[in-house]
C-alpha positions as CSV (number, residue, x, y, z in Angstrom):
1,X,56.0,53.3,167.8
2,X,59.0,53.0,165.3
3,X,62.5,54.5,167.4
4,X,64.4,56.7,165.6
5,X,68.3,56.0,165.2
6,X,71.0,58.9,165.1
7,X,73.9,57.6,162.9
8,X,77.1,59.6,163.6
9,X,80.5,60.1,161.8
10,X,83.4,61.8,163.7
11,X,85.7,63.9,162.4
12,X,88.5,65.4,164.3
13,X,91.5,68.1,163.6
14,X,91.1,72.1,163.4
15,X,89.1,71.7,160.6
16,X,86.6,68.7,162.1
17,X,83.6,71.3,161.8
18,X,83.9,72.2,158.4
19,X,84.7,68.7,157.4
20,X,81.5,67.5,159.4
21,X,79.5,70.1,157.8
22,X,80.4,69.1,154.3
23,X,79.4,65.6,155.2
24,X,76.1,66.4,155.6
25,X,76.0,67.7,152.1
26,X,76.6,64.1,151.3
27,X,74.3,62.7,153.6
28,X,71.9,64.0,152.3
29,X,72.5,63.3,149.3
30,X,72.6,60.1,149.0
31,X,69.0,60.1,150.9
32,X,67.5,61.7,148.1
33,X,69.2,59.3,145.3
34,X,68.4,56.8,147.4
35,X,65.1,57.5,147.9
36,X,65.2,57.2,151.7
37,X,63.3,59.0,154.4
38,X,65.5,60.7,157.2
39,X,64.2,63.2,159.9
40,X,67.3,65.3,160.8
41,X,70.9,66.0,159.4
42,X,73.3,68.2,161.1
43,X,76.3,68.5,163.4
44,X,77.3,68.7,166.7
45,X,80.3,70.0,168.1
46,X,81.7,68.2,171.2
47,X,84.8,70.8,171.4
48,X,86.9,73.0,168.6
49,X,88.5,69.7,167.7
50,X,86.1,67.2,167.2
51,X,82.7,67.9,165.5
52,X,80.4,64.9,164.5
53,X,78.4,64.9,161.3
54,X,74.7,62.4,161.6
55,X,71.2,61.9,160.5
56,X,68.5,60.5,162.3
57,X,67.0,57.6,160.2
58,X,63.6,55.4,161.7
59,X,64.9,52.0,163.1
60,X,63.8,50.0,159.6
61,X,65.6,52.1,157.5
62,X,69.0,51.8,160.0
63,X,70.6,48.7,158.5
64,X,70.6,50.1,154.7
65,X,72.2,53.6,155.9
66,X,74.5,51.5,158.0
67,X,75.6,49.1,155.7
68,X,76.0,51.6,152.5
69,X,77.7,54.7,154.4
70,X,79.8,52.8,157.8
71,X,78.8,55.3,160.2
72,X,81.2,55.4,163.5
73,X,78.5,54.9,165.9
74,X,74.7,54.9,166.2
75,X,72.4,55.9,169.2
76,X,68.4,55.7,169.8
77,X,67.7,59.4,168.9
């Protein structure tokens, strides 16, 4: 079975949400230039000052997300 990887980008300030939320935009765009499969791209706000932008991406697909767009962090979804 093929894990799925959540790739996550931080953003922090009284605007972090709305900055996260226009990341995805991007995120998702380059997915479809790219050609690239991806299950899931949203946010998730950890408090009204930091919101996190990510996309869950299957495990061989990880390294060219990773090395193209420098997420923060990753985590097995």
């Amino acid at each position: 079975m093929n894990r799925k990887i959540k790739l996550l980008w931080d953003f922090r300030g009284p605007d972090a949400k709305e900055t996260a939320k226009h990341h995805t935009i991007h995120l998702k765009e380059f997915a479809i230039i790219e050609k690239l499969n991806f299950h899931e791209i949203d946010i998730q706000e950890k408090n009204p000052m930091l919101c996190s932008a990510f996309i869950t991406v299957d495990e061989k697909d990880m390294k060219i997300y990773r090395d193209a767009l420098k997420p923060e962090r990753g985590e097995i979804a």
